[in-house]
C-alpha positions as CSV (number, residue, x, y, z in Angstrom):
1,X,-46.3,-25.1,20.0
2,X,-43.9,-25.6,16.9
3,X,-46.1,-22.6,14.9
4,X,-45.7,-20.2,18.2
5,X,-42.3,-21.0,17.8
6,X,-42.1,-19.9,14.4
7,X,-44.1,-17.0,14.8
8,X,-41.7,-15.9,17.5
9,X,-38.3,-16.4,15.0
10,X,-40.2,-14.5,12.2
11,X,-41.1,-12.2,14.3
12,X,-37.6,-11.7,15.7
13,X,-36.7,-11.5,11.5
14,X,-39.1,-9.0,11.1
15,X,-37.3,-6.7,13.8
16,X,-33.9,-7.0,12.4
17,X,-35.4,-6.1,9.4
18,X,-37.6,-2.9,10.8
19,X,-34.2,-1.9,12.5
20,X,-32.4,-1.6,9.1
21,X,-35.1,0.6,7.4
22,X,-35.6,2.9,10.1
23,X,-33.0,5.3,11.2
24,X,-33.1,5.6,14.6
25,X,-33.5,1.9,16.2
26,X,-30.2,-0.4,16.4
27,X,-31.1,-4.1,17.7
28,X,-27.4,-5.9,18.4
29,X,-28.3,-9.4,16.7
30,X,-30.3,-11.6,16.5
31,X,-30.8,-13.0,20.0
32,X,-31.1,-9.8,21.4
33,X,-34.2,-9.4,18.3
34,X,-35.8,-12.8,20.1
35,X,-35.7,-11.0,23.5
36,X,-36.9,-7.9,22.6
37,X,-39.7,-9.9,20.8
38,X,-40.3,-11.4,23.7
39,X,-40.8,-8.6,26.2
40,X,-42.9,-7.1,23.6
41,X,-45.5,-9.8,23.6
42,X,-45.0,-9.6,28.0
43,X,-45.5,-5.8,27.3
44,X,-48.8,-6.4,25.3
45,X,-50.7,-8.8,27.4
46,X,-50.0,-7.6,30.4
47,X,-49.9,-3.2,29.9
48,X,-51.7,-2.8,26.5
49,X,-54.7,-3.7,27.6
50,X,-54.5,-1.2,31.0
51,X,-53.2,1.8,28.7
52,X,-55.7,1.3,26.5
53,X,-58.5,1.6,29.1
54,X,-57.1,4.3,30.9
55,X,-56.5,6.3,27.5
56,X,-60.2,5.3,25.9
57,X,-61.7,8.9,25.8
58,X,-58.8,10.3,24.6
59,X,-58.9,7.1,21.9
60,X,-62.0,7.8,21.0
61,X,-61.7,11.5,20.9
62,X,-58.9,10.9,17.8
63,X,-60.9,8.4,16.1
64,X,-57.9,5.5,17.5
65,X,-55.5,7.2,16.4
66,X,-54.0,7.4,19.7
67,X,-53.4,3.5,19.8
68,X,-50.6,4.5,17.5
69,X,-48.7,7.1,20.6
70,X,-49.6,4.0,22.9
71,X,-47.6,1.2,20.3
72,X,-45.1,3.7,20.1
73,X,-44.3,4.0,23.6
74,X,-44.7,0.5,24.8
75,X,-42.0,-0.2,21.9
76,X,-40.0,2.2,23.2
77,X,-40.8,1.1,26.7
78,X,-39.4,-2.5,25.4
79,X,-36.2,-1.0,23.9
80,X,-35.5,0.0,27.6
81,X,-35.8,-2.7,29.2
82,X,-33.7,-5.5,26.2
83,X,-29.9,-4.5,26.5
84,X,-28.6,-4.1,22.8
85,X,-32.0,-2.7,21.5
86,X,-32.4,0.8,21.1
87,X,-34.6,3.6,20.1
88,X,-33.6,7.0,19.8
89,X,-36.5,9.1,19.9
90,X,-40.3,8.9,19.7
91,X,-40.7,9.3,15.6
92,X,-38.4,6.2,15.3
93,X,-40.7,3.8,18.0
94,X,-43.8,5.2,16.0
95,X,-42.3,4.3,12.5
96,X,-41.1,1.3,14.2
97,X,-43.8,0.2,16.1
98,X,-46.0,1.1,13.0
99,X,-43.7,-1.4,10.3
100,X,-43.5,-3.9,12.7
101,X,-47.5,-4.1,12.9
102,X,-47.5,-3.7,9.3
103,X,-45.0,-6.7,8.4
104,X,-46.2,-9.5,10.9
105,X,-49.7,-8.5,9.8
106,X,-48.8,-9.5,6.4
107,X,-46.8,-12.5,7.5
108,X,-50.1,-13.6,9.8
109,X,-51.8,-13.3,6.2
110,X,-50.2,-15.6,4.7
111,X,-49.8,-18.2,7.1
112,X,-53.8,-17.8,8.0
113,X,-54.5,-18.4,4.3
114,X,-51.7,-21.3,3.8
115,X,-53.8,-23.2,6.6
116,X,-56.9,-22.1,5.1
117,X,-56.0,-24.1,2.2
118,X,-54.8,-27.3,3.9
């Protein structure tokens, strides 16, 4: 419980950071960062996995490249629904959606290979 937790505040981190690099998305602080996290995590258990079903020739017509549009617009989809998190357009939730990926990959990384060690 204490590491989904922590996963959940670093992930929140990670979006205050994505917000400052990329133009475009504004989250308010950083409680509004562990909502939207939140709602995000709602978003993909519960309508990533339909999306992605309905959208698998299409997927596999572009090689999976269209699980990038889908990231894109469930992030935007999330910046809807949390008050003080926006996104202005589509290239900003792709970019966004894209680093966010990116960074909590590499933080998963490391804490997969710290308990690894242990």
């Amino acid at each position: 419980m204490l590491m989904l937790i922590l996963h959940w505040i670093l992930s929140s981190l990670l979006l205050l950071l994505v917000a400052s690099i990329v133009p475009g998305i504004h989250v308010a602080n950083f409680d509004t960062a562990l909502f939207a996290i939140f709602v995000m995590s709602l978003i993909n258990v519960f309508l990533r996995p339909i999306l992605l079903l309905l959208t698998l020739p299409i997927n596999l017509l572009t090689l999976g490249l269209f699980s990038f549009v889908i990231n894109a617009l469930l992030f935007a989809l999330a910046s809807w629904v949390v008050p003080g998190f926006e996104v202005s357009n589509f290239w900003a939730a792709l970019l966004g959606s894209f680093l966010l990926a990116v960074l909590t990959g590499l933080v998963d990384g490391f804490d997969s290979n710290r308990a690894a060690q242990v």
